[in-house]
C-alpha positions in Angstrom: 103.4 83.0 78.3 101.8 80.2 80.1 105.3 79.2 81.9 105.7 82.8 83.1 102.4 83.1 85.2 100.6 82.1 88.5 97.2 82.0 89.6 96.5 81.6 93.5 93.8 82.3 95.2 93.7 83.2 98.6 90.7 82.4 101.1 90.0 84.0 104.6 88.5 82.5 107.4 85.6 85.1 107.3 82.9 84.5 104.5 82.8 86.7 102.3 80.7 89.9 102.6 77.8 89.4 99.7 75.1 92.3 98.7 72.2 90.6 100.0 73.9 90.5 103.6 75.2 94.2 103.0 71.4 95.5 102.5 69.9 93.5 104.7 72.3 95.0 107.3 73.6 98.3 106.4 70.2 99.6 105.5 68.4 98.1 109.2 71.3 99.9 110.7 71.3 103.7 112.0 72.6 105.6 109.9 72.1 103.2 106.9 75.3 101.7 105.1 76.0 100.2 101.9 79.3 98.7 101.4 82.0 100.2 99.1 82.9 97.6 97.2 79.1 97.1 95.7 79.9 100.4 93.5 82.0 98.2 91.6 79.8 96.3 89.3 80.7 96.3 85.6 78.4 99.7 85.0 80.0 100.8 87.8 83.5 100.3 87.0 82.6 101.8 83.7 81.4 105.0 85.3 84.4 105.2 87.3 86.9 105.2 84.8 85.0 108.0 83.5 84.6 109.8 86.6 88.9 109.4 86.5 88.7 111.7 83.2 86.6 114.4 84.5 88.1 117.9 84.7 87.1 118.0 88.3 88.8 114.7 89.4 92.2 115.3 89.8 93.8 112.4 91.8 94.6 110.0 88.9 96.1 112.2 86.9 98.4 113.7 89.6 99.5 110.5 91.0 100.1 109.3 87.4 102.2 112.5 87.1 103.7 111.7 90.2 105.2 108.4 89.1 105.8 109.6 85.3 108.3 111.9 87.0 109.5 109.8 90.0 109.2 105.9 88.7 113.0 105.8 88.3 113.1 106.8 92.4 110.9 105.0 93.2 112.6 101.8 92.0 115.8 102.3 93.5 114.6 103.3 97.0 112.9 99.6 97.0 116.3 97.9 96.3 118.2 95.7 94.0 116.1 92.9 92.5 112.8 93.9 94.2 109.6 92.4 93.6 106.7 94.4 92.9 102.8 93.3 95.1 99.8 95.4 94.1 97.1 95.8 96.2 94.2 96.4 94.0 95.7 96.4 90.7 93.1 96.7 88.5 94.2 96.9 85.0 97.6 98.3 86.2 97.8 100.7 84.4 100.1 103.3 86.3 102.2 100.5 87.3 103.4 100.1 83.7 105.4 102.9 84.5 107.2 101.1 87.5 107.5 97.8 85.4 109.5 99.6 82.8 111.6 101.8 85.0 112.4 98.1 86.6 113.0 96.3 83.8 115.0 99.3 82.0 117.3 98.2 84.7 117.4 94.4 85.0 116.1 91.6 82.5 113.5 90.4 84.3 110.7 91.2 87.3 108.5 89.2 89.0 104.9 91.1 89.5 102.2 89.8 92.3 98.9 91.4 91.7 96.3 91.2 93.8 92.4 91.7 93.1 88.9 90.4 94.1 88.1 90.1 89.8 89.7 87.0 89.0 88.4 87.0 85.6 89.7 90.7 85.3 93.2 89.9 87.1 94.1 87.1 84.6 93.1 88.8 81.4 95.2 92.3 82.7 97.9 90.1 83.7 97.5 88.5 79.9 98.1 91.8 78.4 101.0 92.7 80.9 103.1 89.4 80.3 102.0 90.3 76.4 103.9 93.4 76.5 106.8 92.8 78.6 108.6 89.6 77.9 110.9 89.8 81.1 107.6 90.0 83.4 106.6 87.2 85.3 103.4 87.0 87.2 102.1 85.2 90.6 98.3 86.6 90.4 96.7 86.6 93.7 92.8 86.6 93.3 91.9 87.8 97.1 90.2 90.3 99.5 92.7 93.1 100.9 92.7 92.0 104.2 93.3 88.1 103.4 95.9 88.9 101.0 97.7 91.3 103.6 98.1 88.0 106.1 99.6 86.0 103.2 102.3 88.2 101.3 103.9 85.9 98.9 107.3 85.7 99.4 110.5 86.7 97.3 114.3 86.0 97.1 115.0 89.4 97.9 113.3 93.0 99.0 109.3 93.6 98.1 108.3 96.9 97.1 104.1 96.8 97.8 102.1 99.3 96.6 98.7 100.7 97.7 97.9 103.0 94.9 95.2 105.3 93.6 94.2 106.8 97.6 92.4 103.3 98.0 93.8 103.8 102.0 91.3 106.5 102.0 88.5 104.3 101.2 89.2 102.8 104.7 88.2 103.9 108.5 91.5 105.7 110.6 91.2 102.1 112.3 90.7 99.6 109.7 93.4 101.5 108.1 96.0 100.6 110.6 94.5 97.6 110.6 95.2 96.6 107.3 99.2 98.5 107.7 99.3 96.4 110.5 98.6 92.9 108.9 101.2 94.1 106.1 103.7 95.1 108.6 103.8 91.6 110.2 104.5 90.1 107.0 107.4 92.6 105.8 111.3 92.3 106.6 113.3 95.2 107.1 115.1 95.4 103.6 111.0 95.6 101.8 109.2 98.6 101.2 105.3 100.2 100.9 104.3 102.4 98.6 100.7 104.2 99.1 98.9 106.9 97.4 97.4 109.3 99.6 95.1 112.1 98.6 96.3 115.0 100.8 94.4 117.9 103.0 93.5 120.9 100.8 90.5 123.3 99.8 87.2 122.5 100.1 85.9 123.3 97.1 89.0 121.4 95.1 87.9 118.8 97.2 83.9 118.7 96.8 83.8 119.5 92.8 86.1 116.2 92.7 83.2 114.5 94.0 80.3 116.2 92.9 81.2 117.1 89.2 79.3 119.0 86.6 77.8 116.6 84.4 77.0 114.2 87.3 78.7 111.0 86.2 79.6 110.8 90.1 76.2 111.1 90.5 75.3 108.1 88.3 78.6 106.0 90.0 76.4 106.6 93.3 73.0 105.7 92.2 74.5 102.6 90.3 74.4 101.3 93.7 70.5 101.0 93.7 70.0 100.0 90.5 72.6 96.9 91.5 70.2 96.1 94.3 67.2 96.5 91.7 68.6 94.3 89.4 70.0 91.3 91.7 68.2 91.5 94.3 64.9 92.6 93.2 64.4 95.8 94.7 62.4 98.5 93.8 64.4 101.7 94.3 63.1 104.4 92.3 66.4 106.4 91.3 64.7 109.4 91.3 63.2 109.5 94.9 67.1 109.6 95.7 69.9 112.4 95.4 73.8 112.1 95.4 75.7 114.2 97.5 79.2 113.8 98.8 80.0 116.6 101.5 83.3 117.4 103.0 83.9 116.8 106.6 86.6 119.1 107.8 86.8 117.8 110.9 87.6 114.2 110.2 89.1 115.1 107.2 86.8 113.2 105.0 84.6 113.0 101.7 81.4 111.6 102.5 79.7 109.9 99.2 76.0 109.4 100.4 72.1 108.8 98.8 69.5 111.2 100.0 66.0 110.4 100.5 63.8 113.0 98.6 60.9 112.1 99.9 59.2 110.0 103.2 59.5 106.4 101.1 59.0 102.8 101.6 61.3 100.1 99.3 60.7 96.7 99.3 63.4 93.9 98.1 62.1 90.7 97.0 65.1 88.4 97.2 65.0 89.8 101.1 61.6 89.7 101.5 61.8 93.0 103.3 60.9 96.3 103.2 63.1 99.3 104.4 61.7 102.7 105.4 63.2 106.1 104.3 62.4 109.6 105.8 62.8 112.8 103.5 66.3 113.9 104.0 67.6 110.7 105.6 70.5 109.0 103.5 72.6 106.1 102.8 76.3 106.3 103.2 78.3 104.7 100.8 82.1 105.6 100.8 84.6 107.4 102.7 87.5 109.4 101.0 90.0 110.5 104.4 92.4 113.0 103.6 95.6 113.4 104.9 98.8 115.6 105.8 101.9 114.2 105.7 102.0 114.8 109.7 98.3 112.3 110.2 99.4 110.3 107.7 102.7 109.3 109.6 100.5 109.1 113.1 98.4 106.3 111.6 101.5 104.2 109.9 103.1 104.8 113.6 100.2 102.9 114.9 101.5 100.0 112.6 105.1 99.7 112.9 105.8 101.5 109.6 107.5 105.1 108.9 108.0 107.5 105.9 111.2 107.2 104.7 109.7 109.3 101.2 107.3 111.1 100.4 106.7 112.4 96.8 104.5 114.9 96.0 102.9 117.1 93.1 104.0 121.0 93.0 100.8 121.9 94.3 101.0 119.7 97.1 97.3 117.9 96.1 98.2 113.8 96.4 101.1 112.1 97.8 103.4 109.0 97.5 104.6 107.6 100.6 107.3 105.3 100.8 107.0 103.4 104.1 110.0 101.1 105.7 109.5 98.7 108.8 110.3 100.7 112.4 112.1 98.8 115.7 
């Protein structure tokens, strides 16, 4: 297996964003911030696998369904040969089901994931090239935004997918940002594929966040209990609640921490304390929503159109297939 995989890692310019810069910042700033990507400890991840299982939480499962019933599609809209690049792969588990509608059609593939775990990247990638004997695979440990100014390169078209909603995870502008910094590194005959979790009812939209048995709850609060643990701080999980409202203006979940009570916290590795009045929170995450009609807007903004787009019966989550413009 050995002669059929790659590892490269990819550096920015820009240092990295760590959590002690991220709390020392977001949480002096107005309102106070703490970064996405800090959900994603191991506990974290954990919870949100779960949280991917609930009743409530319904955009796995429909973009899964999605490409169950489409992969074959979706494979010949990116062209003969294509390579597949995975922003955010993860354990890749839905995009088993491109692999083998692409390899049900040609001998072999050549797969570039891309993720910030390196240790998580090259075991997945152990189990992929395990499984299918025809895969081979250029792993790219790197930030989104690094790795979208440095798209490997293939004899022939690249099909790059953007999977799971992630896109909604990002600001209207850093979103065209990052389209943009893909754009300039796509030719005409490659194509991008992104999951986007479309405009419907509120409720629909707030029980996905706010379930039952509160294991997004526990996902949120992880957050602080990260902090606690490597930074020394002294949340009390308690003296904070999770909401995550809808805003149905900008179209938006809003995953934040509420302050239960007037509070001081103190972190030790900052050596500084940060004050908290009843009701005040902490955001943590953005989920934008989308209609096919916004959703084209913002890829305007970047050079990039919707050829496709796939879509569930009851119009809840979306694949777009996106193609160079000009």
């Amino acid at each position: 297996m050995e002669s059929r995989f790659e590892f490269v890692e990819i550096r920015g310019d820009h240092p990295p964003l760590t959590l002690d810069r991220a709390v020392r910042e977001g949480l002096s700033a107005q309102p106070k911030s703490l970064a996405t990507q800090f959900l994603y400890d191991r506990r974290g991840s954990e919870l949100f696998e779960r949280i991917t299982e609930l009743p409530e939480y319904y955009p796995t499962r429909t973009e899964r369904a999605i490409i169950e019933a489409r992969a074959g599609e979706i494979i010949e809209a990116a062209g003969e040969g294509a390579a597949i690049i995975e922003f955010g792969s993860g354990s890749s588990t839905k995009t088993r089901l491109l692999i083998e509608a692409a390899l049900a059609r040609r001998p072999e593939l050549r797969y570039m994931p891309i993720d910030i775990s390196f240790e998580f990247l090259k075991s997945s990638s152990a189990n992929l090239l395990e499984d299918y004997p025809g895969l081979q695979i250029t792993a790219l440990g790197a930030e989104y935004f690094d790795a979208a100014d440095a798209l490997p390169s293939h004899d022939g078209p690249r099909l790059i997918l953007f999977l799971g909603s992630n896109i909604g995870n990002l600001t209207r502008e850093e979103a065209v940002d990052f389209l943009t910094r893909i754009r300039r590194g796509m030719e005409p005959r490659d194509r991008m594929l992104v999951g986007i979790d479309l405009v419907k009812d509120r409720g629909i939209l707030e029980a996905a966040y706010n379930d039952r048995q509160g294991i997004t709850a526990a996902f949120n609060l992880n957050l602080l209990r990260r902090v606690n643990h490597e930074l020394g701080g002294h949340f009390a999980e308690g003296c904070f609640r999770h909401d995550a409202p809808y805003d149905d203006v900008e179209h938006r979940i809003e995953m934040r921490l509420y302050s239960r009570r007037d509070q001081r916290v103190r972190v030790d590795a900052l050596d500084q304390t940060f004050e908290f009045a009843d009701g005040e929170f902490i955001h943590t995450e953005w989920s934008y929503k989308y209609t096919r009609e916004t959703f084209a807007e913002l890829c305007s903004h970047a050079g990039l159109a919707i050829e496709h787009l796939w879509h569930d019966d009851r119009n809840w989550f979306g694949l777009a297939l996106l193609r160079v413009t000009g």
